[in-house]
C-alpha positions as CSV (number, residue, x, y, z in Angstrom):
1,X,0.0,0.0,0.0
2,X,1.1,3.5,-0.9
3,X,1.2,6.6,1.6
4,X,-1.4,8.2,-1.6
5,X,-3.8,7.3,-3.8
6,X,-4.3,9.2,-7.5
7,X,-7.8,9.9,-8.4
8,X,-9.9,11.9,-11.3
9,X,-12.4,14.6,-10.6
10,X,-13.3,17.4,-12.3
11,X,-10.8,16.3,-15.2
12,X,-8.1,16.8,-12.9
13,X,-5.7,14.9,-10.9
14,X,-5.9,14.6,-7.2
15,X,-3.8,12.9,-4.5
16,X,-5.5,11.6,-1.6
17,X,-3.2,11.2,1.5
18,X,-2.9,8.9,3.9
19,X,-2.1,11.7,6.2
20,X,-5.7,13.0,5.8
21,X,-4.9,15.6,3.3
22,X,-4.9,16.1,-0.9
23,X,-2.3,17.0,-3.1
24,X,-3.1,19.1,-6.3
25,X,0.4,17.8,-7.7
26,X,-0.3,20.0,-11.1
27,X,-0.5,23.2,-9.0
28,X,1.4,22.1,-6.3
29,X,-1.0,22.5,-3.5
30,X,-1.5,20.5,-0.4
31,X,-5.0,21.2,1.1
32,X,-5.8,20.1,4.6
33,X,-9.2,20.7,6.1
34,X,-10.3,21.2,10.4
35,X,-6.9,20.9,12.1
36,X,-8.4,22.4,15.0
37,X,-5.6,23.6,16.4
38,X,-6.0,24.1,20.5
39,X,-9.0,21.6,20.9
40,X,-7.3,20.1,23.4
41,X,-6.3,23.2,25.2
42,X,-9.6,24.8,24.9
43,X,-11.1,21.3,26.9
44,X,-8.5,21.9,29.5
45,X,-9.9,24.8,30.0
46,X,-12.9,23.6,30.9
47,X,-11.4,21.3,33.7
48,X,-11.8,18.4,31.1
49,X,-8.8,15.8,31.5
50,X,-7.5,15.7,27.6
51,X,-4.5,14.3,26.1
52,X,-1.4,17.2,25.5
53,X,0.7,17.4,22.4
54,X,-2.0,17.2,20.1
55,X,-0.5,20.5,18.3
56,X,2.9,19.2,17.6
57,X,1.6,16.0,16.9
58,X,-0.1,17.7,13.7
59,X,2.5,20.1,12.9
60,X,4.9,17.3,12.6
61,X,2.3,15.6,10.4
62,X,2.0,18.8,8.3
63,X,6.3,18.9,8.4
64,X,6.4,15.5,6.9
65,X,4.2,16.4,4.1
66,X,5.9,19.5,3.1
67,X,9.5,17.0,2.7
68,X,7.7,14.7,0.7
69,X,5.5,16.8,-2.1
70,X,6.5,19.4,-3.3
71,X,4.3,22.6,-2.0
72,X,4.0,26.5,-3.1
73,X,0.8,26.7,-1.2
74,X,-0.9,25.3,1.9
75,X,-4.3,25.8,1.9
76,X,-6.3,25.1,4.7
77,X,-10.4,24.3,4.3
78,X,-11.5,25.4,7.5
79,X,-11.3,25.5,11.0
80,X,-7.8,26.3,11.7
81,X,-8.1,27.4,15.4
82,X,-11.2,25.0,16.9
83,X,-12.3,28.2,19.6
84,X,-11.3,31.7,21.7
85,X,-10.0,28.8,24.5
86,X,-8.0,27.6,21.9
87,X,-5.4,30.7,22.2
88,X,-3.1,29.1,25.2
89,X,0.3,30.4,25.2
90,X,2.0,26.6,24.4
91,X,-0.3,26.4,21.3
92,X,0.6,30.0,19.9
93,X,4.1,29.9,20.7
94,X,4.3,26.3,18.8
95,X,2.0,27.8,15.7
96,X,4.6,30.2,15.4
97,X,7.8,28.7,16.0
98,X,6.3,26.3,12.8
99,X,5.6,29.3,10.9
100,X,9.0,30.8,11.1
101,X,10.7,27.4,10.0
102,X,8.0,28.0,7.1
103,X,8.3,31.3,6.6
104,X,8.7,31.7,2.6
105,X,5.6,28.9,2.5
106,X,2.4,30.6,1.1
107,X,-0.6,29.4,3.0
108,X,-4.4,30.1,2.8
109,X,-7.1,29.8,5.5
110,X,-10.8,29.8,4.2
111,X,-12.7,30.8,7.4
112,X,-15.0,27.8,8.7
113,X,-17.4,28.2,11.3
114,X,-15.1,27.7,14.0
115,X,-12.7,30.4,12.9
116,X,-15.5,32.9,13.0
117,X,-15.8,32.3,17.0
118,X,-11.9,31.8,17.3
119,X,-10.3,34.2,14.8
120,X,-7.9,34.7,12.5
121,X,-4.3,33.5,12.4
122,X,-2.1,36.3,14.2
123,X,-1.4,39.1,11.8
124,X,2.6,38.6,11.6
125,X,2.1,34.9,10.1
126,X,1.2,35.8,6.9
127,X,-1.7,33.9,6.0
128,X,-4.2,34.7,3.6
129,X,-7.8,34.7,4.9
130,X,-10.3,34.2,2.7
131,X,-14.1,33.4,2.6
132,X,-15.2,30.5,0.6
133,X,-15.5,29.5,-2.1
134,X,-11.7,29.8,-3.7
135,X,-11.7,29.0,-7.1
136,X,-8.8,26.5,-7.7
137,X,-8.8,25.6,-11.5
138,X,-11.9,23.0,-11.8
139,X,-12.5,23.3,-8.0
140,X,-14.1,25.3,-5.2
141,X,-12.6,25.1,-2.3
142,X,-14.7,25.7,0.6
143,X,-15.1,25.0,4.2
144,X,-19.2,23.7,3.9
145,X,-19.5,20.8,1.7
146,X,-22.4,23.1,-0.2
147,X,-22.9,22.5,-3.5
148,X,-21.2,25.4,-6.2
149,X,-23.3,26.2,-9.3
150,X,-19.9,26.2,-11.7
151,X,-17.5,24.4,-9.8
152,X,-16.8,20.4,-8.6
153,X,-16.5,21.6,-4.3
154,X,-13.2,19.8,-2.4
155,X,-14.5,20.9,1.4
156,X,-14.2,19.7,4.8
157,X,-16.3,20.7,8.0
158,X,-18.3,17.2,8.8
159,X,-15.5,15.2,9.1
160,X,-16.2,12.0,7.9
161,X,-15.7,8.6,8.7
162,X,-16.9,5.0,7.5
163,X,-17.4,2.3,9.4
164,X,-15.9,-1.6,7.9
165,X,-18.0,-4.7,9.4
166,X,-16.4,-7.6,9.9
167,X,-17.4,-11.3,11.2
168,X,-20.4,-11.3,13.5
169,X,-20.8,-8.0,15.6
170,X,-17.0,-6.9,15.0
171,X,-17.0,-3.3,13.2
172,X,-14.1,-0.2,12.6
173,X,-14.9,3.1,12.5
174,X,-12.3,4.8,10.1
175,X,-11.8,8.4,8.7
176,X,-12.5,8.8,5.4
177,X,-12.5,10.9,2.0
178,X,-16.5,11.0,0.3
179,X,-16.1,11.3,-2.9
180,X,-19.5,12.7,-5.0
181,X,-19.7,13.7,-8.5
182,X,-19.4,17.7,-7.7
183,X,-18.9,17.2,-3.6
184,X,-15.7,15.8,-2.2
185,X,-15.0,15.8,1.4
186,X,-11.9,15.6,3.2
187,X,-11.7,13.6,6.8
188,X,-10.7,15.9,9.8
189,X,-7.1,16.4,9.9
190,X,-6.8,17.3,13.5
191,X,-6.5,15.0,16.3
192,X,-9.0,14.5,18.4
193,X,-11.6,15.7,16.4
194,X,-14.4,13.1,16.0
195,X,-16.2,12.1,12.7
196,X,-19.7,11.9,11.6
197,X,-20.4,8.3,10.2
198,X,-20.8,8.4,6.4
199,X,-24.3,6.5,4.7
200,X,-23.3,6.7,1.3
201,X,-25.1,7.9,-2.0
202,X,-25.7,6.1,-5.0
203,X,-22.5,6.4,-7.3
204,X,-20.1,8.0,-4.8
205,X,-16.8,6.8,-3.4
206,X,-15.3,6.0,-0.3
207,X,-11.6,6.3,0.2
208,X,-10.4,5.2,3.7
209,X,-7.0,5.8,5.8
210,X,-5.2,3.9,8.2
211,X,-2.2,2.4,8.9
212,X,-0.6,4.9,6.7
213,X,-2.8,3.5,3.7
214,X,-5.5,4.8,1.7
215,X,-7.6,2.1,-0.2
216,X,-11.3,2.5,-1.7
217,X,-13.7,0.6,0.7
218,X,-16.6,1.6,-1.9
């Protein structure tokens, strides 16, 4: 199995990653939707016991993709920052110190509804901040997985997942890319994010990772 898996949409060709993102490798572009950056802190916050790390876990993830496709833009769908709580000194300092190592990186954030309550990037990191839709060659790149009347939409925001039965009662929830004919939606980068379970349509795909894999289930 390959840490990608090439697919056709829109006429164009897409790379979905087992890392939970897509490469555009005609344009260069890695897209990444909900990293929810400072979940964890903002829970803490709230006297709720969850896991630490959770930011440098993702920004190494984000690292290792930038050494092994070639990027001149990062464009994230959505939900960068997950609330106001989310602003703890550890998780800004950490953004930062990333953004300095990738300080000649161009890198896009289309506002989801989590930014809106959270905010925008810090000023001095450079990001673009855009509302949706950004056109993208064939694509509209959005946040909501809404339908666009010209466009084939690559989005994020319900974070899918699909879940694989096996013998008996056994069954794995997994997260997953939905792939429609003018809808695709990307699974929740971010750890410790959740998922919503994915009934699928009539003629759509289902592309699942794991064990750094991606393989079509449907």
């Amino acid at each position: 199995m390959t840490p990608h898996y090439p697919i056709e949409l829109a006429g164009a060709q897409l790379w979905l990653l087992a890392d939970k993102a897509i490469y555009y490798p005609a344009l260069r572009v890695l897209m990444i939707a909900d990293a929810h950056f400072g979940k964890a802190a903002a829970y803490r916050k709230l006297g709720q016991p969850v896991p630490r790390g959770t930011t440098h876990s993702n920004l190494q993830r984000i690292d290792a993709l930038l050494e092994r496709y070639p990027c001149e833009r990062l464009i994230f769908l959505g939900d960068f920052f997950h609330a106001p709580g989310s602003r703890a000194a550890a998780t800004l300092g950490a953004l930062n110190e990333w953004r300095l190592r990738h300080e000649a990186l161009r890198i896009v954030l289309i506002r989801g509804n989590h930014d809106l309550r959270a905010g925008d990037p810090p000023v001095n990191w450079g990001f673009e901040v855009v509302s949706e839709p950004l056109l993208l060659g064939p694509f509209a790149l959005q946040h909501e997985p809404d339908a666009h009347p010209t466009h084939t939409v690559l989005a994020g925001h319900v974070h899918p997942v699909y879940r694989l039965q096996g013998n008996g009662r056994q069954s794995l929830r997994l997260a997953c890319f939905y792939i429609k004919e003018r809808i695709a939606v990307l699974p929740a980068f971010g750890a410790f994010t959740g998922g919503m379970e994915i009934k699928p349509d009539v003629g759509s795909r289902i592309f699942i990772v794991g064990d750094g894999a991606v393989w079509r289930a449907l």
